[in-house]
C-alpha positions in Angstrom: 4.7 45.6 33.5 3.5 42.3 33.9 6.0 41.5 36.6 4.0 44.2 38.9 0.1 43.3 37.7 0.9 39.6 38.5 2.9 40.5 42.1 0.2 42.5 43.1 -2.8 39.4 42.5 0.1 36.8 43.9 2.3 39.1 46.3 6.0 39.8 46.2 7.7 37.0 43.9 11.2 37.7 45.7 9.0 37.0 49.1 8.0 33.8 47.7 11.4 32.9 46.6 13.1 33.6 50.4 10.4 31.4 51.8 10.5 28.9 49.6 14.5 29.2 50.2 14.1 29.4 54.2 11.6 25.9 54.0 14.2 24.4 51.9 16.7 24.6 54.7 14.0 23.5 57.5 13.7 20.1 55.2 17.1 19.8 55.1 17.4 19.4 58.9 17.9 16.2 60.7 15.3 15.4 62.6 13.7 15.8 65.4 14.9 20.0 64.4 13.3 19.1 61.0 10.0 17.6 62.2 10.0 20.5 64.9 10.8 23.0 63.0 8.0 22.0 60.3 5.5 21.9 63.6 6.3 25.4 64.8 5.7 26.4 60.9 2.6 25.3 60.3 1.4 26.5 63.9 2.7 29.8 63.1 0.7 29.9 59.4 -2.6 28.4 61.3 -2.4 30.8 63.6 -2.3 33.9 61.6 0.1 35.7 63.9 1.5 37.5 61.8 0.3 38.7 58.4 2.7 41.1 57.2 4.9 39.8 53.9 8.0 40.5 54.7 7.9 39.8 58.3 6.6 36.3 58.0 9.5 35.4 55.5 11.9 37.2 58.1 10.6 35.5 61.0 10.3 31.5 58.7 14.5 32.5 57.9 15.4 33.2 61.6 13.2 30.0 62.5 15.3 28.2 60.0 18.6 29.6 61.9 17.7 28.9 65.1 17.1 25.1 64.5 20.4 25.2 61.9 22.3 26.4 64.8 20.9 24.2 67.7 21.4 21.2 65.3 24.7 22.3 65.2 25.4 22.4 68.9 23.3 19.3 69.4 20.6 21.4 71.3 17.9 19.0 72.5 14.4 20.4 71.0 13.2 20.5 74.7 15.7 23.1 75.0 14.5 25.4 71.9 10.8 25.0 73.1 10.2 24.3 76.3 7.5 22.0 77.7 5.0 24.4 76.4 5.6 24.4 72.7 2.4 26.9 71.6 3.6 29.4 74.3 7.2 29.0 72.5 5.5 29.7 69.2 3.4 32.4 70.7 6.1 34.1 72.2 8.7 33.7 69.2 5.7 35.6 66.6 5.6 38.3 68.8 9.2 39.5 68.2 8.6 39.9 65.2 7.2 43.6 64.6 4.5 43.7 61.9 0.8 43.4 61.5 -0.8 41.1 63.1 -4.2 39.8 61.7 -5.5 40.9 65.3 -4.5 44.8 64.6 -6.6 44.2 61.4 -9.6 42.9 63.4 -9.2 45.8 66.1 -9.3 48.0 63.8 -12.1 47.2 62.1 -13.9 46.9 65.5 -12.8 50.3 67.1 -13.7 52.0 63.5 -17.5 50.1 63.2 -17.8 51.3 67.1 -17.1 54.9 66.3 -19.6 54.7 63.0 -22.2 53.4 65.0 -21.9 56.0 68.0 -21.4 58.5 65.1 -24.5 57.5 63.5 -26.4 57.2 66.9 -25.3 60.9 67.6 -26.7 62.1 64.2 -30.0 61.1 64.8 -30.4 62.3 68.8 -32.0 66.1 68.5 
């Protein structure tokens, strides 16, 4: 019982644990896949792409695999990301199919526009 009241102030404990496991694995890389790899992290948490639990710890693991695998191969980090490394982290976020922080705001927007036409409509005769 005291599992679920503190998950639901903190969030998902087992979500903590597979990020925490999924950063663990980004520090472990040499650089520059480590030093990238933390980069494209903390662009992708300032940017609030994507808000959704589960999908951010999905999407931090397959970020984690993708610079395990071109360390691997010896891919040079130009490869992975490009000249323009935002648009990279831009464009690898939205594969990921959750809520964004921006569906949250649209929301909110379309929903105060129709109160306020709503309210507007009441008070015409």
């Amino acid at each position: 019982m005291a599992a679920k009241w503190f998950e639901a102030l903190t969030g998902s404990l087992e979500q903590k644990k597979q990020y925490k496991q999924s950063m663990a694995r980004i520090d472990a890389l040499p650089d520059p896949y480590r030093s990238t790899a933390r980069a494209l992290h903390r662009y992708l948490m300032a940017s609030a792409i994507v808000v959704d639990g589960d999908t951010m710890v999905t999407m931090f693991d397959d970020l984690a695999d993708l610079f395990e695998q071109a360390a691997a191969d010896r891919t040079p980090v130009r490869e992975i990301v490009g000249e323009n490394p935002s648009e990279f982290a831009e464009t690898f976020a939205q594969a990921y199919a959750g809520r964004n922080w921006i569906d949250k705001e649209r929301a909110r927007l379309a929903e105060a526009v129709d109160a306020a036409v709503a309210a507007d409509e009441e008070e015409r005769p």
